[in-house]
N, C-alpha and C positions, 0 to 999 in steps of 0.2 A: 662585715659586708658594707660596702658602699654606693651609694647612689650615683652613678655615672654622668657626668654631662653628655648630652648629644650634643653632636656639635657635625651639624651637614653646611654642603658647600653655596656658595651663592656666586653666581658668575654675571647675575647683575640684579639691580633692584627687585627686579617681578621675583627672581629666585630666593631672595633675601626673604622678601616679607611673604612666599611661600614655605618656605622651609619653618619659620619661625610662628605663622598659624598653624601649619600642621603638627610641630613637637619643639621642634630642635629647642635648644639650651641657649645654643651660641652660632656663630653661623662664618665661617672662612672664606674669606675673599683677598681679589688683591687689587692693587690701583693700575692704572696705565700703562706702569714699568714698576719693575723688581721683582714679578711674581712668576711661576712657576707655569701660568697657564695663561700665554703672552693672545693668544688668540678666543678667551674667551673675553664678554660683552666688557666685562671689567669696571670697576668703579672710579670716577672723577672725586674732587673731593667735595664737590656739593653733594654728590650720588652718597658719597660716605656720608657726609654729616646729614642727608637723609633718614640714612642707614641706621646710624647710630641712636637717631630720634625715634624711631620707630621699635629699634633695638629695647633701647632701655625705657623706655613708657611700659613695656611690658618685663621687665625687669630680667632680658635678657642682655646678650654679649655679641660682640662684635671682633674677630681675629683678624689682623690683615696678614698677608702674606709678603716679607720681601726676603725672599727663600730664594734668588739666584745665587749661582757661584758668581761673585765679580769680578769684573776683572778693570784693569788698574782706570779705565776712564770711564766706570761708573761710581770711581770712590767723591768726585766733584760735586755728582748730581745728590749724592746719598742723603746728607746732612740736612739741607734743607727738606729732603721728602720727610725723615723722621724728626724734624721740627716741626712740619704744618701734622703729622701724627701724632705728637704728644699735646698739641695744641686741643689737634681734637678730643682728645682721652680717649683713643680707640681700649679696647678691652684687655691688649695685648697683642705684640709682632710674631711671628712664626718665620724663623731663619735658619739657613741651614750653613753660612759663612759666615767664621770666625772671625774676618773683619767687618764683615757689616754686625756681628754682635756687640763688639769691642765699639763702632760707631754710634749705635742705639744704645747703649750705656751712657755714652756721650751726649748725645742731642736727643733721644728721648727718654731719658732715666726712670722716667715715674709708672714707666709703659713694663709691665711684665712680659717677659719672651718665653717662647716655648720654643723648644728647636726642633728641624722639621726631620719629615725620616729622608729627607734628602742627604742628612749626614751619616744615616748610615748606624746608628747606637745598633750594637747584637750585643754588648753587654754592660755587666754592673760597675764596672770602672769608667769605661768611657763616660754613663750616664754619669757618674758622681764627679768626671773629670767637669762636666757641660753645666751640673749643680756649684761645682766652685766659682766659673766665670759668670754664677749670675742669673741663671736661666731657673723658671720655675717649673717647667714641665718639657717631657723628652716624648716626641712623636718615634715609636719604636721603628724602626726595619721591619719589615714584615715578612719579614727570611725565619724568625722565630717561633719555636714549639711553646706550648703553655707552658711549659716548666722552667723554658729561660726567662719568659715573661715572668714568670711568678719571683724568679728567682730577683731580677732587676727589679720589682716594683718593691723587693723585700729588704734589699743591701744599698740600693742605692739612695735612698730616703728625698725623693723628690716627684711629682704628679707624673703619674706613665699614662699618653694616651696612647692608642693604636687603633689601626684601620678594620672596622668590623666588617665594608662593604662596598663594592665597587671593582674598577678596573682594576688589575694585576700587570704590570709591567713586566717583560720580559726579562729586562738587565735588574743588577742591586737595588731596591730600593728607588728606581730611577734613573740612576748613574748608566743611559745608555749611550754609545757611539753611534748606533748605528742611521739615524737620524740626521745629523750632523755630516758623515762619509755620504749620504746619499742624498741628501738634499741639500746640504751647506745649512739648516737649520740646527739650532742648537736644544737638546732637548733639556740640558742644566743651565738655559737662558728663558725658558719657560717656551721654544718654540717648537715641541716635537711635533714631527710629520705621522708619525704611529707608522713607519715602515714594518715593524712587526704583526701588522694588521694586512700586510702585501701578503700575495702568493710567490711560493717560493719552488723551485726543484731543486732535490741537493745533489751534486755531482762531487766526486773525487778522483780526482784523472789517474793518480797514479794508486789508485786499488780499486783495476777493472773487479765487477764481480762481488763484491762489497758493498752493502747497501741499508741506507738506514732505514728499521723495520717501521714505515709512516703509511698509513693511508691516503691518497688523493682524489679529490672527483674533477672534473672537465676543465677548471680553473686554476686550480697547481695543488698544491700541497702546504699546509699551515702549521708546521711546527713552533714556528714561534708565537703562536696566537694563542698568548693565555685565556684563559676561563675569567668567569670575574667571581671576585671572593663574596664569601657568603656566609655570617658566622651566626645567624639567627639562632642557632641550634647550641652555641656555646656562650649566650649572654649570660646565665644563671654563673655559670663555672667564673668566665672574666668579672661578674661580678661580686663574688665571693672572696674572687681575687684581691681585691679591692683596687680594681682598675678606676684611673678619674676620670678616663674620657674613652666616650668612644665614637670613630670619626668617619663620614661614608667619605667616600671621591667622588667625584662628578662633577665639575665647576663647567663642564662643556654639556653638560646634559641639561635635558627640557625638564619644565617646572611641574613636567609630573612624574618624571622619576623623582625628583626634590620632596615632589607629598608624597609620593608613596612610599618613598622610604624613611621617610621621618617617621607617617603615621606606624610603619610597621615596628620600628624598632624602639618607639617610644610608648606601645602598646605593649613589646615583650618587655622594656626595661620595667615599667609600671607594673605592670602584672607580676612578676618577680618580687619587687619590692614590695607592694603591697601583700602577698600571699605567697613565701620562699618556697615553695617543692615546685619539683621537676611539670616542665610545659605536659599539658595534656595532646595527645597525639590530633585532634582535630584543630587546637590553636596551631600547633606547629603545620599543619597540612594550611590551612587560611592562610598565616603569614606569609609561608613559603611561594604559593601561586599566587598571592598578590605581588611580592617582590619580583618572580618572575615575568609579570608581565611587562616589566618595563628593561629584563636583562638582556641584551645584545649578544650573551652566549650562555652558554652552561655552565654552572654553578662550582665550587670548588669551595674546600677549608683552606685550600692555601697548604702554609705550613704546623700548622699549631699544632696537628698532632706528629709531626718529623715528615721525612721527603714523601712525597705524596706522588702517585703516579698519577694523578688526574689534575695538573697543572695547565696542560696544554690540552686546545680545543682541535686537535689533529683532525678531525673528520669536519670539523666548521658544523656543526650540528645547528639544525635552525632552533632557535627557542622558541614551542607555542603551546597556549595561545599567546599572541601577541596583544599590547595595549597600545591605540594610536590616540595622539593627545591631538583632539579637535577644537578643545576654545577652553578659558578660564573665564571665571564669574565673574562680571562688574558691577550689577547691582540689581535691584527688583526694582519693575514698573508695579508698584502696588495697584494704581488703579486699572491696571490694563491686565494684571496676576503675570506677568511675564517676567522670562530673568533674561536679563543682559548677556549678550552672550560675547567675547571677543576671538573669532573665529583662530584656529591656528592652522589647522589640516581642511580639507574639502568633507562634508558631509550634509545631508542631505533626507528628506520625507524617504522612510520606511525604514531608517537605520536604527539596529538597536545599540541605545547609549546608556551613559553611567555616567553618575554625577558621584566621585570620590569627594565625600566631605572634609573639613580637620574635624580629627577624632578619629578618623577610618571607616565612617559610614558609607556604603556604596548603595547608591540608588539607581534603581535598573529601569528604563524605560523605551518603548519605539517612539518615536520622530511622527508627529502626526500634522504640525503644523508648523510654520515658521515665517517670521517677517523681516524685512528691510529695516533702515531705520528711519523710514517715512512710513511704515507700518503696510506696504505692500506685502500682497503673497507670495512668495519665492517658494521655489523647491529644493535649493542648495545653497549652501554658503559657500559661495567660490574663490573670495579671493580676499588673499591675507590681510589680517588684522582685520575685518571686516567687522560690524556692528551686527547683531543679528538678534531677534526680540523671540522668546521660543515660550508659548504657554505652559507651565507650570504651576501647579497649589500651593505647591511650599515656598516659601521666600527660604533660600540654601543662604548661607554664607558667604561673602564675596571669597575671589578665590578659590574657592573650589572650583573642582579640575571637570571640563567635559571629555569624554572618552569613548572610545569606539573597539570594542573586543574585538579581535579575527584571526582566524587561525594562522594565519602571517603567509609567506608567500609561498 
C-alpha cells in the first residue's frame, strides 16, 4: 500500500493557500496561457513565485499546467514560458501535447512532467509509450474500471495518478467538440463554454415515433449533463492499489469546495493509512454530506466499476442541503475577541453559520452581532469583499471558510 499524494486544484492564490491549509500534498494550476482552464482567475508569475513560497515553506508542491493542444503559433511563445518555469523550479508541468513535451525537455529539463488525462492513456502501452519520452507520472482517462487501472499502475512501471473528484466531462477525457461548433470556443485550448450543461430536446426527423427513453421538466432535457464523480468510497481499494496521486477538479470552483474537499479526502486518506480496515459506516455517511454540500449535481463512481448507468444527471436533480460560501477568515481582533471576516455572499443577524476549520472541524453558530470596519452595528454584510468584524471566543485559523447551510432552491 501506498500513501497517495493529494493534489487539489488552485485557480488562483486564495485557492492555492486554501487547498494547501486544508490537506492537499501538492496543488495544480496554470499561468495566463497554456492551461486547460483559460477562464479561471489563473497565476502570473509573481502570483507563482508566491505560490511556490508558500508551497514549499510547508514542504509542499506546486504543478503547473500547460496541457493545451498547440497549435503551430503557440510553438514561439512556448520556450520562453518553460524557461521563466524551470527558472522558477515549479514542482513539475502537466502536458498533454507531445510537442510542448519534446519543448519542456528542451528549455525546461530539470522540471519533471506528468502527462495530463487530456491525452487520453486507457492503457499499459501507451503509459510505458509516455514513460520512454521522459514523463514521470500519467494522469489516467477516467473512462477506466479498477482492474485497468490496477492493471497500468502494474506493467507500466511509472506514478499513476487519477481523478478521485469532481466534474465529469461528457466527451473522452475532455476531447469535446461541442463547445468549439457552438460557441467558436475551444474546449482543448482551455476555453470551454460547458454547452453540455445547456438544455437540450432530442429530435430525429427521419424516425417519426422513436424516441429516446429521457426524462424532462419545464427547461428541456439533460442528457448530456454528467453527475460529478465521487470516489470517497474507493480510496482504501486505489490505495492498496498502490495509486500515487489522487487529483480532485475544480480550478473554476470557490475556496470552499477547495476546503471541503481536501479536508474530506485527506481525512479518508489518513485514516486508512494510519488504521488499514474498511471505513466505518458513520465516517462514510459524514464525509459523504460534507462533500455534498458543495456538489452542483449528483454523485456518480464514474466508471471504475465498468459502464454505469448513473453517468448522466437526466432529471437535473437538485442537490440538498446546499452549502453557500459567505466569507473566509483574515485574522482575530484579539482585543476586541472578533474574527475578520472577508465577506463573499450576502448574510446577515439571525443566520445560522459554520466556520469549516483545516482539519475538517465545523463550527455551528447563529449571527447575533456584526460590525463595519469602523466597528459600527450593521445587520448584513452586503457588498463584496467587504470587511466585516463578527464576535467570536475562539481565534479559528485564518482561512477558514464562513458558510451558510440551506436546503437550496
Amino acid at each position: 500500500m501506498k500513501l497517495p499524494e493529494l493534489v487539489l486544484p488552485a485557480g488562483d492564490l486564495e485557492k492555492l493557500k486554501t487547498a494547501l491549509l486544508f490537506g492537499a500534498d501538492a496543488v495544480y494550476l496554470g499561468g495566463k496561457e497554456f492551461s486547460l482552464r483559460a477562464y479561471a482567475g489563473n497565476f502570473t508569475i509573481e502570483e507563482m513565485k508566491e505560490g511556490l513560497a508558500f508551497a514549499h515553506k510547508r514542504q509542499k508542491k506546486v504543478y503547473v499546467g500547460v496541457n493545451i493542444l498547440a497549435h503551430n503559433r503557440d510553438l514561439e511563445k512556448l520556450p520562453p514560458y518553460l524557461q521563466k518555469l524551470e527558472e522558477l523550479q515549479v514542482d513539475g508541468l502537466i502536458i498533454s501535447d507531445p510537442g510542448v513535451l519534446r519543448l519542456a525537455q528542451k528549455y525546461a529539463p530539470s522540471i519533471p512532467v506528468t502527462v495530463s488525462t487530456q491525452a487520453n492513456v486507457t492503457n499499459y502501452e501507451a503509459a510505458a509509450f509516455y514513460r520512454d519520452l521522459g514523463a514521470r507520472r500519467i494522469v489516467l482517462a477516467r473512462e477506466l474500471n479498477l482492474e485497468e487501472i490496477r492493471e497500468i499502475k502494474e506493467k507500466a512501471d511509472i506514478e499513476i495518478e487519477i481523478f478521485v473528484h469532481g466534474a465529469m466531462c461528457v466527451s473522452y477525457s475532455g476531447r469535446c467538440l461541442l463547445s468549439y461548433y457552438m460557441t467558436g470556443r475551444s474546449a482543448n485550448r482551455g476555453e470551454c463554454a460547458h454547452p453540455c450543461r445547456y438544455s437540450y430536446t432530442l429530435v430525429e426527423e427521419k424516425r417519426p415515433g422513436q424516441f429516446f427513453p429521457i426524462e424532462e421538466d419545464g427547461r428541456g432535457s439533460y442528457i448530456l449533463n454528467s453527475r460529478d464523480l465521487c470516489l470517497i468510497d474507493y480510496v482504501p481499494r486505489l490505495m492498496e492499489m498502490g495509486i500515487d496521486a489522487f487529483k480532485i477538479e475544480g480550478r473554476m470552483k470557490s475556496p470552499l469546495y477547495v476546503a471541503s474537499t481536501a479536508s474530506v479526502y485527506r481525512q479518508a486518506i489518513d485514516r486508512y493509512w494510519s488504521e488499514p480496515r474498511g471505513y466505518l459506516p458513520e465516517e462514510l455517511q459524514r464525509w459523504r454530506k460534507e462533500l455534498s454540500l458543495t456538489a452542483t449535481r449528483p454523485f456518480t463512481n464514474g466508471f471504475v466499476e465498468g459502464e454505469s448507468p448513473q453517468l448522466q444527471d437526466i432529471k437535473k436533480e437538485a442537490v440538498q442541503p446546499r452549502a453557500y460560501f459567505c466569507g473566509i477568515v483574515r485574522g482575530y481582533n484579539l482585543a476586541k475577541r472578533m474574527l475578520v471576516i472577508e465577506q463573499r455572499a450576502n448574510f446577515g443577524l439571525g443566520d445560522g453559520l459554520e466556520l469549516l476549520l483545516p482539519g475538517g472541524e465545523v463550527l455551528k453558530f447563529k449571527l447575533k452581532e456584526l460590525y463595519d470596519e469602523d466597528f459600527n452595528l450593521i445587520d448584513r454584510a452586503r457588498h463584496p469583499r467587504q470587511k466585516v468584524f463578527l464576535p467570536f471566543d475562539l481565534q479559528v485559523p485564518e482561512y477558514s471558510i464562513l458558510r451558510k447551510v440551506e436546503a437550496g432552491d
